[in-house]
C-alpha positions in Angstrom: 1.4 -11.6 -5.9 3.7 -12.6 -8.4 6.7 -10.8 -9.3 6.7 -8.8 -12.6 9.8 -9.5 -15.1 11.5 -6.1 -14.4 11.7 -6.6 -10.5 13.4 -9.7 -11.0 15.6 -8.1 -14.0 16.8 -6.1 -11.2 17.5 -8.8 -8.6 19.2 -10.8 -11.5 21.5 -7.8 -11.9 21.7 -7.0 -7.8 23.1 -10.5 -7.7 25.7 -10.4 -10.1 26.8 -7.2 -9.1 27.7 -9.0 -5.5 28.9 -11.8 -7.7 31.4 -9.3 -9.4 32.7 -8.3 -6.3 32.8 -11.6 -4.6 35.3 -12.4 -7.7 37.2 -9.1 -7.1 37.9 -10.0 -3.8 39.4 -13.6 -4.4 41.6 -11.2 -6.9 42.8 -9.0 -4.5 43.7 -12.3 -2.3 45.3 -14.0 -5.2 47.2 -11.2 -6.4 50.3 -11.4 -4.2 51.1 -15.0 -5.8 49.6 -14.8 -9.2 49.9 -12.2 -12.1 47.1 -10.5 -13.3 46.9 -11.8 -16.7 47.3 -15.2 -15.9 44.0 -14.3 -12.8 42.6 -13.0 -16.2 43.0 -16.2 -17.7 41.4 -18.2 -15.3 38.5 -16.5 -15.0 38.0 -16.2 -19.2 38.5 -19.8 -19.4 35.5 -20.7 -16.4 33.2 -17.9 -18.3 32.7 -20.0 -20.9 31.0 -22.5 -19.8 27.9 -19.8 -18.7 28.7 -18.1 -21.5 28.0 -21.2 -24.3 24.8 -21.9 -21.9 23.3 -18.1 -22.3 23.5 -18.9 -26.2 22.0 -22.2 -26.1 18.9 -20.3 -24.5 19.1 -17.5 -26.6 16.2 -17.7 -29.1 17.3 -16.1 -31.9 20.8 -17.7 -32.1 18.5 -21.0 -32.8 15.8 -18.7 -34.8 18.8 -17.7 -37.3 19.6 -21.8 -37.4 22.4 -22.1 -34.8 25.0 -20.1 -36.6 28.3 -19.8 -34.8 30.6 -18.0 -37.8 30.0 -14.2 -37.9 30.9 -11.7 -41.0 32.7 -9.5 -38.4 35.2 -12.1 -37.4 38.4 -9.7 -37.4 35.6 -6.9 -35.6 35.2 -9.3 -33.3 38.9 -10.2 -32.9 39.8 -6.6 -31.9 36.6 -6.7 -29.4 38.2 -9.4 -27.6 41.7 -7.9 -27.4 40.5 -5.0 -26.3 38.4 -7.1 -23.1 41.9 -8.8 -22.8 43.5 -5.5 -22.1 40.6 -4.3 -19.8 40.6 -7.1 -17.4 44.3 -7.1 -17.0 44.5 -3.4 -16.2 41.6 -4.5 -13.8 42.7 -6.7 -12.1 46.2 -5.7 -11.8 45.0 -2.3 -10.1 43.4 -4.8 -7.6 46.6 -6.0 -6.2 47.5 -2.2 -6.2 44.9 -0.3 -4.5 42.5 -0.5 -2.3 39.0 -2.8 -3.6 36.8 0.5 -2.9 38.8 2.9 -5.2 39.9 0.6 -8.0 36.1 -0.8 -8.5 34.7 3.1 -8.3 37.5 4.4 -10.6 35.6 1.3 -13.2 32.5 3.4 -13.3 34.1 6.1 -15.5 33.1 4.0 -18.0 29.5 5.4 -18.3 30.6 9.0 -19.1 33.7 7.7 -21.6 31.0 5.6 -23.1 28.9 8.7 -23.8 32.3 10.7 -25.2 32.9 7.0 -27.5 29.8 7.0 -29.0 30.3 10.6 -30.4 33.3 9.9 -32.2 32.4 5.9 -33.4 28.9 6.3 -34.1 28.0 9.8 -34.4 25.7 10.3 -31.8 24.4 13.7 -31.3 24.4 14.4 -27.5 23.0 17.3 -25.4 23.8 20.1 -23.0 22.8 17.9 -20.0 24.7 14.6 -21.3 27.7 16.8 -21.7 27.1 17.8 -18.5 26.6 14.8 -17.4 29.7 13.5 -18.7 32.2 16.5 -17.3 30.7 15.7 -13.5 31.9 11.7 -14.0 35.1 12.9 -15.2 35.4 15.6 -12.2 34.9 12.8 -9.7 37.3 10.6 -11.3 39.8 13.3 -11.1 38.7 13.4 -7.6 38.8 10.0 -6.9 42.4 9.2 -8.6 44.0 12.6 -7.2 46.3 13.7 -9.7 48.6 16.4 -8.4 47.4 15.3 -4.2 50.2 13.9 -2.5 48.5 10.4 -1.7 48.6 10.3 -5.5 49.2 6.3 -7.0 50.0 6.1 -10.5 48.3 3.1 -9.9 45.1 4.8 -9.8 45.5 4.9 -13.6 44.9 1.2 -14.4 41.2 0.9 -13.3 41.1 4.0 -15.4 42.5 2.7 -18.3 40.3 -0.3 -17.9 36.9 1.5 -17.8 37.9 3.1 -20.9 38.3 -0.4 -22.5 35.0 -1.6 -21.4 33.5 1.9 -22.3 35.0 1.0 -26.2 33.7 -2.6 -26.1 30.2 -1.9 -25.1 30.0 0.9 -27.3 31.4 -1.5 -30.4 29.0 -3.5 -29.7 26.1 -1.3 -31.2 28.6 -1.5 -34.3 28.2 -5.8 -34.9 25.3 -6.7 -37.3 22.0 -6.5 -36.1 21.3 -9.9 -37.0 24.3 -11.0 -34.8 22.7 -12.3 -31.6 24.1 -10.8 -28.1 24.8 -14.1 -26.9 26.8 -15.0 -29.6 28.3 -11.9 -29.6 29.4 -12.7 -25.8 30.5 -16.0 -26.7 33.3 -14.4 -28.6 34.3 -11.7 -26.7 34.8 -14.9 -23.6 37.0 -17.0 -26.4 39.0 -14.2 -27.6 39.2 -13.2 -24.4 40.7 -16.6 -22.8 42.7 -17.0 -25.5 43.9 -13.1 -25.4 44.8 -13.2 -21.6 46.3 -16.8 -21.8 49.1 -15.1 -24.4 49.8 -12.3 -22.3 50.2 -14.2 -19.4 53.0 -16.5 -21.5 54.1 -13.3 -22.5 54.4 -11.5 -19.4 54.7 -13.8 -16.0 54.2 -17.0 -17.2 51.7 -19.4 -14.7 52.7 -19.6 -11.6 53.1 -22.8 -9.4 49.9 -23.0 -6.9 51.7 -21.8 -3.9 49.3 -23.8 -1.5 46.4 -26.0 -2.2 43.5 -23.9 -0.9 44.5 -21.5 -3.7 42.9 -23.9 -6.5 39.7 -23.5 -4.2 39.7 -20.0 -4.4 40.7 -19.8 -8.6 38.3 -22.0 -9.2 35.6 -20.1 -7.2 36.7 -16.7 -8.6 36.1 -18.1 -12.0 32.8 -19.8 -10.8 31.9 -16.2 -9.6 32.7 -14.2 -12.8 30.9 -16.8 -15.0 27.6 -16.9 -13.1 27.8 -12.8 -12.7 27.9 -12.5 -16.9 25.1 -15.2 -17.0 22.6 -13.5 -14.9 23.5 -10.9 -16.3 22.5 -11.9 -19.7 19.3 -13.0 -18.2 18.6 -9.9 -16.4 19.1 -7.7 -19.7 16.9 -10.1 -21.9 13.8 -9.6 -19.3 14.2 -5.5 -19.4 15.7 -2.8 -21.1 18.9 -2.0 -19.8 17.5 1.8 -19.0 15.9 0.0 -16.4 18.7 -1.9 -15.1 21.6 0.5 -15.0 20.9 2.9 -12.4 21.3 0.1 -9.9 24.7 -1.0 -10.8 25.7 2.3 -9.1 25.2 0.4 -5.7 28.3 -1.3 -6.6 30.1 1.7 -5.2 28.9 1.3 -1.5 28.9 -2.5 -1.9 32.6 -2.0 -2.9 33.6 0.1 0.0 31.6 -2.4 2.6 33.1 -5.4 1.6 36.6 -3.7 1.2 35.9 -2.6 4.4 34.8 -6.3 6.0 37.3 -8.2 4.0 40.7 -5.9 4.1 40.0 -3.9 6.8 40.1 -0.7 4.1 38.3 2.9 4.9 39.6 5.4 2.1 37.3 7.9 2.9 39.3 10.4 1.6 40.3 9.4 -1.0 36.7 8.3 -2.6 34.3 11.3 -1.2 33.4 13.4 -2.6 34.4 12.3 -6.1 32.6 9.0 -5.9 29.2 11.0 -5.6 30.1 13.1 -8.8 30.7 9.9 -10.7 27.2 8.0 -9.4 25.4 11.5 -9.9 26.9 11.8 -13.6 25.9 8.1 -14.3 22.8 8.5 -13.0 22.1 11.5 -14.6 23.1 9.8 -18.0 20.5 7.0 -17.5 17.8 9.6 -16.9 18.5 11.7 -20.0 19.1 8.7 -22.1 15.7 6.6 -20.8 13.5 10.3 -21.4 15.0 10.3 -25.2 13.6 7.0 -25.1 10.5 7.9 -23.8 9.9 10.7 -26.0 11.1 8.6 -29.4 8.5 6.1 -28.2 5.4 8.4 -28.1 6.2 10.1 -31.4 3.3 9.0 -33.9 5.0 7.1 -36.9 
């Protein structure tokens, strides 16, 4: 029986969530011997080799005669500094804190993405989005501990970084509809590599390999992050992303097993129960926002 285009949407999307991590933990390894930004860099400059390949199969970037300049150039430009900014706070919390509660702190982007598009695009939301949002952010608080006496300021970083992924996914309903995504990804990767590779000049400069088998592992954490954005380019051109996102809250188990496997790490305390708040928010997001969806779809024109 063959296998219907949202099933394998979803395994596309499975696998580059384990792709994601598989990169987070060569980032954690690295991050001892090598700053974040210039990790950052790295990976921005392999991601865009799968990133010029997703536009060369995107069909409307050849439909709209293979157009690479974009009227939102300087829009764009601020996209990718913001990306720069969110992947440095990333992955410098990964050097910081345990792989489990940096990569769960992430998901506070679905309920800041909710709170974004209020204020940028003036989205009216409802009682049980708002509710929605205030159990992510309660498990957040739960998960970072302000005020507990295991508190990290370091817990802020991943925190800071879901909030610039929350702004650049919600800026990107604010490009020209005309813009393909894949161009639009294409940009975000340049800017992005070209954004990290100044703050790393800026900051700790590129360090000298500090044994050989580290080229292995750079080149395979890029390798990794590349082929993650890739099928997941695929996986969202096959579905609608309704369909996709209430999987990417396995992530959060996935996280703690391989920090678990990898590093030896069990915070138990620190992630329970808050982590269940922020997948029950998100989750509850994705149902709310999929009904809308529903309903807008059955109303006679």
């Amino acid at each position: 029986m063959p296998m219907n285009r949202t099933t394998l949407a979803i395994i596309f999307s499975l696998i580059a969530l384990v792709l994601f991590d598989m990169m987070g933990l060569i980032i954690k390894r690295l991050s001892p011997n090598y700053g974040a930004a210039e990790l950052s860099a790295y990976r921005n400059i392999a991601g865009l080799i799968p990133a010029a390949i997703a536009l060369w199969w995107s069909p409307d970037w050849h439909k709209n005669g293979r157009i690479l300049k974009i009227r939102q150039w300087k829009f764009a430009l601020m996209r990718g500094i913001i990306l720069t900014f969110a992947q440095y706070f990333f992955y410098l919390s990964l050097g910081l804190l345990s792989f489990a509660t940096a990569s769960t702190i992430t998901y506070a982007n679905a309920p800041i993405m909710v709170a974004l598009a209020v204020v940028l695009l003036g989205e009216k939301v409802g009682v049980v989005r708002w509710i929605a949002v205030l159990m992510g952010f309660a498990g957040v608080m739960m998960v970072v501990g302000p005020g507990r006496d295991t508190f990290q300021p370091a817990a802020l970083l991943p925190l800071a970084a879901a909030a610039c992924y929350a702004l650049v996914a919600v800026t990107t309903r604010m490009m020209d509809d005309d813009v393909p995504s894949a161009l639009i990804n294409l940009y975000s990767s340049a800017l992005a590599a070209i954004g990290s590779l100044t703050l790393a000049l800026f900051t700790v400069g590129f360090s000298p390999l500090s044994q050989t088998s580290d080229l292995g592992w750079i080149i395979a954490m890029g390798g990794f992050g590349g082929t993650a954005v890739l099928f997941l380019i695929i996986s969202y051109r096959m579905t609608e992303q309704s369909n996709l996102a209430p999987f990417s809250y396995f992530g959060i188990p996935l996280a703690f097993v391989l920090g678990w496997l990898f590093y030896g790490e069990a915070p138990w305390s620190d992630l329970f129960p808050g982590a269940l708040f922020i997948t029950a928010g998100g989750l509850l997001i994705v149902w709310r926002e999929r009904k809308n969806r529903n309903a807008t779809a059955q109303t006679p024109p």
